[in-house]
Backbone bond lengths (Angstrom), bond angles and torsions (degrees), N, CA, C in turn:
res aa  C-N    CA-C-N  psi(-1)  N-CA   C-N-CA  omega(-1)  CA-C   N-CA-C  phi
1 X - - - 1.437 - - 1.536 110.79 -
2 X 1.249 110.57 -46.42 1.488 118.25 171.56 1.625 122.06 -37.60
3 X 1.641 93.66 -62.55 1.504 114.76 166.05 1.720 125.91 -31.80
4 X 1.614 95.80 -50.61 1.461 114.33 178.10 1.500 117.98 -60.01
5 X 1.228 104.50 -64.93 2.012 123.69 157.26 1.321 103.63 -12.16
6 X 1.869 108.17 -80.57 1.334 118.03 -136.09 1.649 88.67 -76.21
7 X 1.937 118.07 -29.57 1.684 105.15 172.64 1.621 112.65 -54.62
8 X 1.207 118.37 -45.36 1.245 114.07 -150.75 2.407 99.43 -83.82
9 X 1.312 85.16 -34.45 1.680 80.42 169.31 1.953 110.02 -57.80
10 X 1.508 109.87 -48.78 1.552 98.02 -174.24 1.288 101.62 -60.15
11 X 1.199 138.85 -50.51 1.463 160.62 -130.88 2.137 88.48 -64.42
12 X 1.401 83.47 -59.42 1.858 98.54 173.56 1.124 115.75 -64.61
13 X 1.277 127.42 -32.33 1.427 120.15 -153.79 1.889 96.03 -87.31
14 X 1.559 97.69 -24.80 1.794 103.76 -173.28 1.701 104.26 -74.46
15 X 1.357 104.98 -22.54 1.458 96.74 -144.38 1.992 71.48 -107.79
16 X 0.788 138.98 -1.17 1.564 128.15 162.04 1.296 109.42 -80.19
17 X 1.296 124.38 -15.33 1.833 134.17 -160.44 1.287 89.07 -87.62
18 X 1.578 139.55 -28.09 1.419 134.48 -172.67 1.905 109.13 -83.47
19 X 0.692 144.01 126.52 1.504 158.02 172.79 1.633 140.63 -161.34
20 X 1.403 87.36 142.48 1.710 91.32 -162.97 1.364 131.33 -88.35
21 X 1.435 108.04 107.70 1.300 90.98 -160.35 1.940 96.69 -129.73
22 X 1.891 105.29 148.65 0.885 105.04 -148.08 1.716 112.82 -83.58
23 X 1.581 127.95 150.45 1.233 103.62 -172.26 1.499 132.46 -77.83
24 X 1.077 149.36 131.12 1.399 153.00 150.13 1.588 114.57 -36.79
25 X 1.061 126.86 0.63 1.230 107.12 -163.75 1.596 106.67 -100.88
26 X 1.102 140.22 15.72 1.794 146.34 142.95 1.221 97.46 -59.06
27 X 1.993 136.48 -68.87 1.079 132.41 -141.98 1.883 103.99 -71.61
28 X 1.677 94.02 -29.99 1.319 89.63 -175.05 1.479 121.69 -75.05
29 X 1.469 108.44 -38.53 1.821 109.58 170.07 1.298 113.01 -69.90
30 X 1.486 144.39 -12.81 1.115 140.49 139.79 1.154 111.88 -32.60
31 X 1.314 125.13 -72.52 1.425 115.78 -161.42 1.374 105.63 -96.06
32 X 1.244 138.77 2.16 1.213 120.17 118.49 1.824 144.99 -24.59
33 X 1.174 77.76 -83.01 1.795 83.44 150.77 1.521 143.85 -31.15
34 X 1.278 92.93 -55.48 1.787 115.38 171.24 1.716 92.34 -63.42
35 X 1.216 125.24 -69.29 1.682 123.89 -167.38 1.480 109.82 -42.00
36 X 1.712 99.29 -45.13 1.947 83.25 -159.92 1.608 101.52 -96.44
37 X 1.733 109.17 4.15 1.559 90.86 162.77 1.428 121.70 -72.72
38 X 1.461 150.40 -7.34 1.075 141.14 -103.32 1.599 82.61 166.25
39 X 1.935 111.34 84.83 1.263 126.58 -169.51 1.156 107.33 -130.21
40 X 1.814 116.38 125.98 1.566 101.11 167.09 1.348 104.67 -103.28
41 X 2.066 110.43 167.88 1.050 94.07 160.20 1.681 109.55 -140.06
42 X 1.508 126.56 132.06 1.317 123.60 -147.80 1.793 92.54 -66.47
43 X 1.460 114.22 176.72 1.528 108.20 158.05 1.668 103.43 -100.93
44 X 1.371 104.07 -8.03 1.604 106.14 -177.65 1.892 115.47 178.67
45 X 1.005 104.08 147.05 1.786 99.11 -156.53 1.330 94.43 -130.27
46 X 1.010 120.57 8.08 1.522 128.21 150.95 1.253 137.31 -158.93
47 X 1.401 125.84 106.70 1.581 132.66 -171.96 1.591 121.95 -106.26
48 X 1.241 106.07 109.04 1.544 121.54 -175.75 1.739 89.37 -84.70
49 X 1.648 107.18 105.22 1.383 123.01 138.79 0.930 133.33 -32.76
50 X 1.281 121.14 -30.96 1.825 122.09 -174.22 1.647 109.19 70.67
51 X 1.061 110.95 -134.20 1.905 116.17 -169.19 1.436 107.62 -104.69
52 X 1.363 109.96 116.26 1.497 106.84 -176.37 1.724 103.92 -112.56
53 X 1.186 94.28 156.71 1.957 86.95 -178.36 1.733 101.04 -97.00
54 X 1.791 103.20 147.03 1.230 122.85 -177.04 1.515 118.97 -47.71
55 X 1.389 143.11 113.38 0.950 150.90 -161.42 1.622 140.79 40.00
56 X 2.280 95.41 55.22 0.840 87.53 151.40 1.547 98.78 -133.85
57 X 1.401 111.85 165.07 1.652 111.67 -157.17 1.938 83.97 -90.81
58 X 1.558 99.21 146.30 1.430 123.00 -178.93 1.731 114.01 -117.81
59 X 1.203 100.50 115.92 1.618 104.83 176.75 1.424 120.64 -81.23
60 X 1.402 127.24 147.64 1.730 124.65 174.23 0.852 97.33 -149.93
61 X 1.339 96.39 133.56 1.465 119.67 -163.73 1.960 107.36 -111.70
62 X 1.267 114.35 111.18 1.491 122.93 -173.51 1.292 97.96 -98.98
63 X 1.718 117.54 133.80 1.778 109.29 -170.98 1.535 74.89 -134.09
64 X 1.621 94.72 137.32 1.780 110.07 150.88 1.417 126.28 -122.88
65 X 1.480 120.19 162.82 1.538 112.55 -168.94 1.896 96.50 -113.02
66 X 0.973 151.51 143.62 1.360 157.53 172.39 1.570 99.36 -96.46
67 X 1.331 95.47 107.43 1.458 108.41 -162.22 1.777 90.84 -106.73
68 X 1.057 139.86 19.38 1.931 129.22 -148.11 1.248 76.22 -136.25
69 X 1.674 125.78 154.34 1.519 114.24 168.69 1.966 121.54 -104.14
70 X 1.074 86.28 61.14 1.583 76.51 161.68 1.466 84.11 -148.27
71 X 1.603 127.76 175.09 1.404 135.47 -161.83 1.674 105.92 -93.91
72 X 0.908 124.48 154.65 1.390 139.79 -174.49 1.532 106.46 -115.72
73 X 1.581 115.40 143.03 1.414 116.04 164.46 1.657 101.26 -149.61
74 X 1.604 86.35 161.44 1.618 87.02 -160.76 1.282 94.97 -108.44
75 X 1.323 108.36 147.48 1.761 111.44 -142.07 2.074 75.12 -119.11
76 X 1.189 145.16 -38.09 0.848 121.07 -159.86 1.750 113.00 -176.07
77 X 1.343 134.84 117.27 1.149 165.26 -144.52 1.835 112.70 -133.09
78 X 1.863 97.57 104.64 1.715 94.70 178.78 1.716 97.82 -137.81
79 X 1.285 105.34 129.55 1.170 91.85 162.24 1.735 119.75 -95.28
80 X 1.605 109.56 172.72 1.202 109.54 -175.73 1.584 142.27 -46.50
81 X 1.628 88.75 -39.12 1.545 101.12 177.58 1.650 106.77 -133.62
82 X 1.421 130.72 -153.99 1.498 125.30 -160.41 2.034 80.38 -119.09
83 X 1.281 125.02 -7.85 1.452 117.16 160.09 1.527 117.45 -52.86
84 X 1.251 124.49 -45.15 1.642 138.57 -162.90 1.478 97.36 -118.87
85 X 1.762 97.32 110.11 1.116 125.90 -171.79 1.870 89.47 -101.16
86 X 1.553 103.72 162.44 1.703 90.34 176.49 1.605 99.29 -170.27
87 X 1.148 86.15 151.75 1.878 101.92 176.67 1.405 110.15 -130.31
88 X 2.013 117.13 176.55 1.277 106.06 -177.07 1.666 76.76 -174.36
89 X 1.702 86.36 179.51 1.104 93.50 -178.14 1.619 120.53 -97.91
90 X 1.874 113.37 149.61 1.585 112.19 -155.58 1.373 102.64 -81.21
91 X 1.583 99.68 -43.89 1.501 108.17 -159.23 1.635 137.37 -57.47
92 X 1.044 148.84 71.88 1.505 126.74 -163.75 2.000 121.83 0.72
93 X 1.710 82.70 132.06 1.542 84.66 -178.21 1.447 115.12 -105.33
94 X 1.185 124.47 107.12 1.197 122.00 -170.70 1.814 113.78 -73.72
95 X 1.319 98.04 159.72 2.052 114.19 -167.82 1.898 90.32 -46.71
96 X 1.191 100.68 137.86 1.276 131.92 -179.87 1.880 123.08 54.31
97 X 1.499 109.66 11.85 1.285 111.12 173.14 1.997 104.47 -88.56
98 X 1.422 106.19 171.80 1.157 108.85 175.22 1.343 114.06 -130.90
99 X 1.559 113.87 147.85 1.574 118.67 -172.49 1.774 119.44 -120.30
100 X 1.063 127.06 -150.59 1.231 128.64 -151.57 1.847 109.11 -151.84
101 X 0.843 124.95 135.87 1.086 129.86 133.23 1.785 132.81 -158.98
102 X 1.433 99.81 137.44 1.358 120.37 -145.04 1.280 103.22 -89.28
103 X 1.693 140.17 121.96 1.901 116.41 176.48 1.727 84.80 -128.29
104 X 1.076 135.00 125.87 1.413 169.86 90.15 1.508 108.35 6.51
105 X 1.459 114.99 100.76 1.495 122.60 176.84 1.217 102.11 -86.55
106 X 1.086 132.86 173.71 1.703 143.74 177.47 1.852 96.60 -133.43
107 X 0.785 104.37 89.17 1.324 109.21 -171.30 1.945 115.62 -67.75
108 X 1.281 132.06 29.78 1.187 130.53 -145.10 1.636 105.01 -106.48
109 X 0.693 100.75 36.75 1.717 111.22 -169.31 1.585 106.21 -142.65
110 X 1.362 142.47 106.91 1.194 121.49 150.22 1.308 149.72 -60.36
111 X 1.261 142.34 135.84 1.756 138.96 -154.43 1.262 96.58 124.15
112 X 1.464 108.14 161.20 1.619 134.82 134.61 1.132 105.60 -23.48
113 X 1.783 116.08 139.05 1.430 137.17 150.85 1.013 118.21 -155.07
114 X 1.631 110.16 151.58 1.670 112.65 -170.26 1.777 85.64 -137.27
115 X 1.428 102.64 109.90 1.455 107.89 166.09 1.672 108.60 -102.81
116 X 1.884 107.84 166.12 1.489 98.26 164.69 1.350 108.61 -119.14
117 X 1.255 113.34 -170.35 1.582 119.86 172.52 1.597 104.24 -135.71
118 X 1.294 131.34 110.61 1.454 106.02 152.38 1.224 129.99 -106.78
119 X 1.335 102.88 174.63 1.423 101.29 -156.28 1.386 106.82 -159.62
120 X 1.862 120.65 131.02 1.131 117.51 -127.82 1.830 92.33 -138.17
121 X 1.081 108.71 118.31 1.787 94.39 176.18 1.298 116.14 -149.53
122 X 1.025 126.01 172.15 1.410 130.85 -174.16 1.249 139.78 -60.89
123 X 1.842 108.04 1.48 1.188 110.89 156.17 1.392 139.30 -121.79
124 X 1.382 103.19 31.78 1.632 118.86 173.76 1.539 95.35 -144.68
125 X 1.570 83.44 161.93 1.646 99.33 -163.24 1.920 95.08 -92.52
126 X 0.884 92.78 -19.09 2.196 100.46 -176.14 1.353 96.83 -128.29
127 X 1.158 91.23 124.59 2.134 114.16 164.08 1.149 94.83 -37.14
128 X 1.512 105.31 142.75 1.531 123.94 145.52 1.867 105.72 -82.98
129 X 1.903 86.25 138.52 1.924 87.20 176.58 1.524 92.43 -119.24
130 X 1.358 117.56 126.75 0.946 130.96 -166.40 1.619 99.08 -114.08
131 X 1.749 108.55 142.91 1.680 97.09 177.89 1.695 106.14 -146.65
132 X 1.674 91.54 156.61 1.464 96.87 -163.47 1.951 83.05 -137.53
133 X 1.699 102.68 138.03 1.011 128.51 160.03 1.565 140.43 -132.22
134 X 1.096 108.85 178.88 1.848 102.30 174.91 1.435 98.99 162.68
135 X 1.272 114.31 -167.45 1.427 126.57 169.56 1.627 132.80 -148.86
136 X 1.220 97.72 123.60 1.557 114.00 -172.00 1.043 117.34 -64.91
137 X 1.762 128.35 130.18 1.443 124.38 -170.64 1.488 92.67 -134.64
């Protein structure tokens, strides 16, 4: 009797291990799709300033082209510390135009520095960190 039990308990326990479950894989090539239509490409992701003089603030200017065809907008712009102030552009960038964004050093410190900027938009799933250095004399 025991024998019988312990068949009919595995018997269940195997045939519960089978289940239907539905696939994900539309939602995921969807948004696949959406990502690699909608491509930036930096002209440069890091700009060494060279020697800037002590307290005056220095602008760098990072330009990208939206190479993917549907339009891109940049949802959001921080720089690293409260030194690098920064702007960009608001408007949607449509497939093959190019845009801007501006980060403002505060140069008030003398030495070497390597700040970043990131910068976050609607066609990548992870910020771009963009970085600008030089040294203050």
């Amino acid at each position: 009797m025991k024998m019988i039990k312990l068949s009919m308990l595995a018997l269940a326990l195997g045939l519960m291990s089978f289940s239907a479950v539905a696939p994900v894989k539309s939602l995921v090539s969807e948004t696949k799709e959406t990502v690699a239509a909608s491509t930036i490409v930096w002209k440069a992701e890091t700009i060494d300033v060279g020697e800037i003089p002590q307290g005056t603030p220095k602008a760098i200017v990072y330009e990208f082209k939206n190479t993917g065809k549907t339009a891109v907008v940049i949802t959001n712009v921080q720089g690293s510390c409260g030194c690098t102030a920064t702007d960009y552009t608001k408007e949607p960038i449509q497939p093959g135009k190019t845009a801007k964004v501006t980060a403002t050093y505060n140069a008030a410190n003398k030495g070497g520095f390597t700040k970043t900027v990131t910068v976050t938009t609607s066609a990548e799933t992870t910020p771009k960190v963009l970085t600008l250095k030089g040294t203050v004399i």
